[in-house]
C-alpha positions as CSV (number, residue, x, y, z in Angstrom):
1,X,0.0,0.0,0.0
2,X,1.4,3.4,-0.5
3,X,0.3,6.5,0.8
4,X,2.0,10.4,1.1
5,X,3.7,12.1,3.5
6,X,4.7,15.5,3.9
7,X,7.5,16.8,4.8
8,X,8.4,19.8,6.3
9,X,11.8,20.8,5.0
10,X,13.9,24.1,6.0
11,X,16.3,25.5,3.4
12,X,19.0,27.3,5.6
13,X,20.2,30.7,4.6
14,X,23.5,29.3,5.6
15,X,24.1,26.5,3.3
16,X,22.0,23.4,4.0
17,X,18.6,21.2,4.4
18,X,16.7,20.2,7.6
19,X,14.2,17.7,7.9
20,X,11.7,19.4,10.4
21,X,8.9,17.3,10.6
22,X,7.0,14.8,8.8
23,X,2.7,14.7,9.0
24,X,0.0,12.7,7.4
25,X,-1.9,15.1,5.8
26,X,-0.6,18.6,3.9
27,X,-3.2,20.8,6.9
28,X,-1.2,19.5,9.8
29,X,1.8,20.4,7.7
30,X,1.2,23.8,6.6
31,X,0.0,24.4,10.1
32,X,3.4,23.7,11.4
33,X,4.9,25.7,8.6
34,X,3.3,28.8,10.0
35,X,4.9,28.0,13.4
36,X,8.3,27.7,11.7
37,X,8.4,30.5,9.5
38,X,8.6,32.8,12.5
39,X,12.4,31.8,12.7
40,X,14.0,33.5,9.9
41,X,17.5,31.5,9.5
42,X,15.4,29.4,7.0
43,X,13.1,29.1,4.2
44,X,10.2,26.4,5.0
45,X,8.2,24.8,2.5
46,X,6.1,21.4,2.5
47,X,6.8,18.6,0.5
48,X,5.0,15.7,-0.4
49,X,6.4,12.0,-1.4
50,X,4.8,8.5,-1.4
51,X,6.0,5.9,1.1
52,X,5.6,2.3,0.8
53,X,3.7,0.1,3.5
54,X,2.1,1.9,6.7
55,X,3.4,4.5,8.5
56,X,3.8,5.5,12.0
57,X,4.5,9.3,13.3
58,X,7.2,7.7,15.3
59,X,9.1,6.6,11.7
60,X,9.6,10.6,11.3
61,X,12.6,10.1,12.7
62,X,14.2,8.4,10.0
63,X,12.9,10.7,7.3
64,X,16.3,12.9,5.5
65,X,15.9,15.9,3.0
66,X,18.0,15.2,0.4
67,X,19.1,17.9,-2.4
């Protein structure tokens, strides 16, 4: 079964990507994108991919940003 994630992902103003977060639906993560975008040492955007089998918030540990 796959299903999509999304990923909140800072772009550093100092070289760099963050994983912030990663949420099951693109509300929660736009909600937590206007939390973030209060610090301004990054630009924060939402990104979706598809992930294979179920998922578990605690698995957003293991989720990287990668250029």
């Amino acid at each position: 079964m796959k299903s999509m994630l999304f990923i909140l992902v800072a772009q550093l103003h100092a070289g760099g990507i963050q994983t912030v977060g990663a949420y099951p639906s693109l509300e929660q993560c736009r909600d937590a994108l206007e939390v973030a975008a209060t610090n301004v040492a990054a630009h924060y955007t939402c990104e979706a991919t598809r992930v294979q089998g179920t998922w578990l918030r605690k698995d957003s540990r293991y989720v990287m940003a990668r250029d």
